[in-house]
C-alpha positions as CSV (number, residue, x, y, z in Angstrom):
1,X,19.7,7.9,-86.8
2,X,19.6,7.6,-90.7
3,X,19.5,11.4,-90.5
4,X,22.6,11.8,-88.8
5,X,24.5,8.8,-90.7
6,X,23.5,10.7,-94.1
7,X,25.1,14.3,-92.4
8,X,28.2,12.6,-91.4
9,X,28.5,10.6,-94.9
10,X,27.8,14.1,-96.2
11,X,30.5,15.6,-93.8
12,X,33.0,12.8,-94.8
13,X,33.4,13.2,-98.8
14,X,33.8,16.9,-97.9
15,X,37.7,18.0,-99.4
16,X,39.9,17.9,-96.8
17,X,40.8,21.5,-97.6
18,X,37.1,22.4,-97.6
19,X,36.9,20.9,-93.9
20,X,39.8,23.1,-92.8
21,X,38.4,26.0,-94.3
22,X,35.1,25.4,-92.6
23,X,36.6,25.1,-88.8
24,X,38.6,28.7,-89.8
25,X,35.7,30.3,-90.8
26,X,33.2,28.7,-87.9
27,X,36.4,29.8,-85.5
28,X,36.2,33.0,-86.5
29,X,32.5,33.5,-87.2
30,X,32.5,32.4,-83.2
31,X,35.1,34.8,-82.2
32,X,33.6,37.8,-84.1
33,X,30.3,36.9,-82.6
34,X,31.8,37.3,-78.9
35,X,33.1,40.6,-80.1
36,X,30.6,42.2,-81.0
37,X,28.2,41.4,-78.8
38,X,30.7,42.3,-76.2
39,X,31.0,45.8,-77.7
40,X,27.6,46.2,-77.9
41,X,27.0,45.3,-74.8
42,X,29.7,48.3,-73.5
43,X,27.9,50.5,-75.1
44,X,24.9,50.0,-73.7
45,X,26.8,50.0,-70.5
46,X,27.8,53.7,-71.1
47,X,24.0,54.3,-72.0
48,X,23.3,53.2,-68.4
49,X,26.4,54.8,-66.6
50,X,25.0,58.1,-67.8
51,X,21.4,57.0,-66.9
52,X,22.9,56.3,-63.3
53,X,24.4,59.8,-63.3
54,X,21.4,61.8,-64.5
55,X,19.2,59.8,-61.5
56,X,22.2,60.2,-59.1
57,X,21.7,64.1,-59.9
58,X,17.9,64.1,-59.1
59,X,18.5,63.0,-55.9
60,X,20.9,66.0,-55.4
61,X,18.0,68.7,-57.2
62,X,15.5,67.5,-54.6
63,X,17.4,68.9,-51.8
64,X,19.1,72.1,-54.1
65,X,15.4,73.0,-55.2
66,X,14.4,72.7,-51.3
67,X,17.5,74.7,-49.9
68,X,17.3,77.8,-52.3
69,X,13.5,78.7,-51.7
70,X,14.0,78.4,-48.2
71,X,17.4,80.5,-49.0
72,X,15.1,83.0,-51.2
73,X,12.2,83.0,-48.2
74,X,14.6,84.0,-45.5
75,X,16.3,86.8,-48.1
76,X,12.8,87.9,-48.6
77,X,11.8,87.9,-44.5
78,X,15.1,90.3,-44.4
79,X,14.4,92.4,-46.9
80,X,10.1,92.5,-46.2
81,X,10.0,91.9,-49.5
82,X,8.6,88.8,-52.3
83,X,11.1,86.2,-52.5
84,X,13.0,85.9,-55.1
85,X,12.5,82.2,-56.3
86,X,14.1,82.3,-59.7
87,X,16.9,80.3,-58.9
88,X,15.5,77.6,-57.5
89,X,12.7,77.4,-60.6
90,X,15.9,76.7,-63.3
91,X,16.6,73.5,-60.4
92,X,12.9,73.1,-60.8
93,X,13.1,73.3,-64.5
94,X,16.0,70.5,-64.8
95,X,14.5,68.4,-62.3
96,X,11.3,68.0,-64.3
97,X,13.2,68.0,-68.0
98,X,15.1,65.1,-66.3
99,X,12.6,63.3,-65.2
100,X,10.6,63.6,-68.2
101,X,14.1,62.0,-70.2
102,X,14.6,59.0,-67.4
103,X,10.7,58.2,-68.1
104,X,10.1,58.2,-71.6
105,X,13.2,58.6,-73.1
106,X,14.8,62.0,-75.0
107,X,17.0,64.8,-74.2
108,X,18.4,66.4,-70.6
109,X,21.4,68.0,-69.8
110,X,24.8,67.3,-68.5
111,X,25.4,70.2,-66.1
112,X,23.0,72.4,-64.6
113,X,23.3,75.8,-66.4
114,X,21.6,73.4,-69.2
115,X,24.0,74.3,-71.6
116,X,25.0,70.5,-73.1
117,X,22.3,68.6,-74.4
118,X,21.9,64.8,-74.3
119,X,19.8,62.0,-74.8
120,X,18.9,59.0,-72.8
121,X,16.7,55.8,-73.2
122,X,13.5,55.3,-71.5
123,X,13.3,53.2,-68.4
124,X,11.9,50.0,-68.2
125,X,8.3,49.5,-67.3
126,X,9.3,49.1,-63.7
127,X,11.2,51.5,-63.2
128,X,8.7,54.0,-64.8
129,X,6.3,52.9,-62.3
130,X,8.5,54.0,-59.1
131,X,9.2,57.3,-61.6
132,X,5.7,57.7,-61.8
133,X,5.8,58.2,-57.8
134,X,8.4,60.5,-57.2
135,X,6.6,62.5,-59.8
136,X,3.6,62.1,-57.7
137,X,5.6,63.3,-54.8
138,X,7.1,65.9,-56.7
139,X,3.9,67.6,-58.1
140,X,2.6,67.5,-54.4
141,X,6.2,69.4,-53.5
142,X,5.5,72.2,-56.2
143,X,2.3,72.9,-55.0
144,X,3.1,73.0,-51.6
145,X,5.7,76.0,-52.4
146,X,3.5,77.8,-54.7
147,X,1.4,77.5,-51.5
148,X,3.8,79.4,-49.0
149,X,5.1,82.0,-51.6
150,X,1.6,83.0,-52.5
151,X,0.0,82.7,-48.8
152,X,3.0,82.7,-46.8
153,X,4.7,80.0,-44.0
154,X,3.9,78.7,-41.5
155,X,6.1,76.3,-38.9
156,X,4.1,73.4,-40.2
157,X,4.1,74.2,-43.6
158,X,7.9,74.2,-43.7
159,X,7.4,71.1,-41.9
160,X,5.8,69.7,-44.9
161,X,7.4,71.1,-47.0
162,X,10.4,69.5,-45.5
163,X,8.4,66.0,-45.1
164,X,7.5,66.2,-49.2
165,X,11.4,66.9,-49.6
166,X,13.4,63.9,-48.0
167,X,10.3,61.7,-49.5
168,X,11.2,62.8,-53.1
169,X,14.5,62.2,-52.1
170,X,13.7,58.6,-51.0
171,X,11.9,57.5,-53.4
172,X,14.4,58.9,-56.3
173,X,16.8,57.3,-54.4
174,X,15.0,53.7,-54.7
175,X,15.0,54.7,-58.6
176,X,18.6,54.9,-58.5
177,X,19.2,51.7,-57.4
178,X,16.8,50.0,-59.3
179,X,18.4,51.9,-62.3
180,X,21.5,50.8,-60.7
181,X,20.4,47.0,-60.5
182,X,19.2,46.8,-64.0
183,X,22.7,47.5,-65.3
184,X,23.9,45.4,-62.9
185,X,21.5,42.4,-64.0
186,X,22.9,43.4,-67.8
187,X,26.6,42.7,-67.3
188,X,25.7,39.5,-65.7
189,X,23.2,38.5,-68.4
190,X,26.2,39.6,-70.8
191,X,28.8,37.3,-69.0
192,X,26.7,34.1,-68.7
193,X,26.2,34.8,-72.4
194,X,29.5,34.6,-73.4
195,X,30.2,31.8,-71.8
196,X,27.7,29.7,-72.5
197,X,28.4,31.1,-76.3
198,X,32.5,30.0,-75.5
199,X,31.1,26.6,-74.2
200,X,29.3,25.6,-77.4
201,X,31.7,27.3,-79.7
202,X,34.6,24.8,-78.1
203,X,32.1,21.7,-78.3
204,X,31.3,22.4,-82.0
205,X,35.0,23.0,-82.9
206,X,35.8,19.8,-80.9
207,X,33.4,17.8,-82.9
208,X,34.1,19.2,-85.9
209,X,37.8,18.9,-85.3
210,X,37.3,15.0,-84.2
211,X,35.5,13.9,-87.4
212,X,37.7,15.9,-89.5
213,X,40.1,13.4,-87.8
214,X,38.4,10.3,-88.1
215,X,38.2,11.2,-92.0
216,X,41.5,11.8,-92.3
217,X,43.0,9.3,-90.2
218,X,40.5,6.6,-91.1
219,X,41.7,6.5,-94.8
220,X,45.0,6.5,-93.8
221,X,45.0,3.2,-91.5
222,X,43.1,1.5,-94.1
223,X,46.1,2.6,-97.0
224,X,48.8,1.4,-94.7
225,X,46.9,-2.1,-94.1
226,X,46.1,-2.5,-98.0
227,X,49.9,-1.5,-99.2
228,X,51.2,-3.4,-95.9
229,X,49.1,-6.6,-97.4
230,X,50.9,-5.8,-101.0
231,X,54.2,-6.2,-99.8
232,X,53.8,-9.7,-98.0
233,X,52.1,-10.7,-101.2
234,X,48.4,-10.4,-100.1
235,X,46.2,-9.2,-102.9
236,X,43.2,-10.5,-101.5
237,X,40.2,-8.8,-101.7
238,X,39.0,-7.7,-98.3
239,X,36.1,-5.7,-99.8
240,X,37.4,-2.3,-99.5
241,X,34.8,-0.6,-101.6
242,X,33.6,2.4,-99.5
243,X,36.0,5.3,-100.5
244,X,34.8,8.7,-99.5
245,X,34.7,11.7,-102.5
246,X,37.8,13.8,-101.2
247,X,41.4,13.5,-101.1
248,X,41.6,10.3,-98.6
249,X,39.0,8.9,-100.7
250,X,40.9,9.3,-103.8
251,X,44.3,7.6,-102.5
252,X,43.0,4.7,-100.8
253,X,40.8,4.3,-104.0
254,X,43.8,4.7,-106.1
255,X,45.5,2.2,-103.5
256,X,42.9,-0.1,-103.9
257,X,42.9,0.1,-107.6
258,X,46.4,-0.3,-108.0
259,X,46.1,-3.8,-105.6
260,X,43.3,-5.3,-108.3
261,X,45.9,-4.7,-111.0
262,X,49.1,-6.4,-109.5
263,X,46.6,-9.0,-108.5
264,X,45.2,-9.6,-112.6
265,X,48.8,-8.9,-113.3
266,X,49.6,-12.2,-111.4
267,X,46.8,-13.8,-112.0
268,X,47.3,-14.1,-115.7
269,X,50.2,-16.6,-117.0
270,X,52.6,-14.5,-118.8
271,X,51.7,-11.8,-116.2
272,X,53.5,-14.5,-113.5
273,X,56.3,-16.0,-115.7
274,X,57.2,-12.1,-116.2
275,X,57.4,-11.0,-113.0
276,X,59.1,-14.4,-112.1
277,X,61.6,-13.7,-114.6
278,X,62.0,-10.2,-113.7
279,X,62.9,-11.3,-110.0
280,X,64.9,-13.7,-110.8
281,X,67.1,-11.1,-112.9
282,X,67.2,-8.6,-110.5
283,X,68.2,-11.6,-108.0
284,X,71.2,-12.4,-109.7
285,X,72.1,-9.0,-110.5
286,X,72.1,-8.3,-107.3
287,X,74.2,-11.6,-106.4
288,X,76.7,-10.5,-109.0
289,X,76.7,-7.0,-107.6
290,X,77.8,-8.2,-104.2
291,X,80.0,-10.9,-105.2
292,X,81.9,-7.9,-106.9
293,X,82.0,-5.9,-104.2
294,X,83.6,-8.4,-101.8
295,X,85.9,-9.6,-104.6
296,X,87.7,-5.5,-104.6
């Protein structure tokens, strides 16, 4: 309690020029904090959009990669021939460079001729496990066609090849949406920040704005009682000592200062007869000066 009564003593003798500079700049320290974490926040958001994007596309490779060595088999079958599976190892290519990126972080590419760089960031821990799987999956897939080109297929090895396939699929596809949840779980976290950031902001400016008030208002009341006291007369001393080192402080000080002077003024015996005298001059001038003026 002593603490606080010393910080608001402390708070009081500030200038009150000084106060209203300080709720300016704690307004707009406030409102600069919301904006920049708010544009930082969107950027990371685009981070993430592209994330999405580059997971959403794995999804796609795992079929594409499937589709054109089956396409490259069945042109081979036509022809007697080796299949051709050069096509489908750039998909192949991409799919791991991506999936390399969305793990650990560092550069993919925008479109599938691989042709525009980017970077990403890692994935968080959780999501690099479920990575870890569809890589597991993956590997298994690769294997499994090296397999057929090299001994030839079989109904149920395209059967699992086709099995290994959708389960890459699936299990990118959880990815996605935890990817997809993660930025989701961001924009919230960003929102509840910002209001619970607005929240205090208006409590602190509220308080700050309330004791600026009571220290400017407080000084006021008490000027208007003393010079309300001096003009019935009253020069009593009511013990008004406390007088704060700012502005208010100053004129009620002044105020007060300029009561214990009218009242050692009066106090002293020529002081009285000479303000006596003085109001009774000023009495009859004024007499005369309105006896005049009804007389024209």
């Amino acid at each position: 309690m002593t603490n606080n009564k010393n910080i608001l003593c402390k708070f009081a003798s500030i200038s009150l020029n000084a106060k209203l500079r300080l709720l300016t700049v704690f307004f707009t320290l406030i409102l600069t904090t919301i904006i920049g974490y708010t544009i930082s926040s969107l950027d990371k958001q685009k981070d993430d959009g592209l994330v999405i994007n580059i997971a959403g596309r794995q999804r796609m490779l795992t079929q594409k990669f499937t589709k054109e060595f089956l396409l490259a088999m069945d042109i081979a079958r036509q022809k007697s021939g080796k299949p051709d599976i050069s096509v489908s190892q750039k998909t192949q290519e991409l799919f791991d460079i991506s999936l390399m990126a969305l793990t650990q972080g560092g550069k993919t590419y925008l479109d599938l001729g691989m042709t525009k760089p980017v970077n990403i960031p890692k994935a968080p821990p959780h999501i690099q496990k479920q990575l870890q799987v569809v890589k597991q999956i993956w590997e298994q897939q690769k294997k499994h066609i090296s397999n057929i080109v090299n001994q030839g297929s079989t109904p149920e090895s395209l059967a699992l090849l086709n099995k290994l396939s959708i389960d890459t699929l699936t299990n990118m596809n959880k990815a996605v949406v935890m990817f997809s949840d993660e930025s989701s779980a961001k924009i919230h976290t960003m929102e509840r920040n910002q209001i619970t950031v607005a929240i205090v902001a208006v409590i602190l400016t509220l308080i700050l704005a309330e004791l600026t008030l009571r220290n400017v208002i407080g000084p006021i009341n008490q000027a208007i009682k003393t010079t309300r006291r001096i003009t019935t007369g009253d020069l009593k001393d009511y013990n008004q000592k406390e007088h704060h080192n700012n502005e208010m402080g100053n004129l009620t000080k002044n105020i007060e200062q300029m009561r214990i002077s009218l009242h050692d003024f009066i106090k002293q015996p020529t002081g009285a007869r000479k303000l006596l005298s003085s109001s009774r001059s000023d009495y009859i001038l004024a007499r005369h000066f309105r006896c005049g003026q009804s007389t024209h």
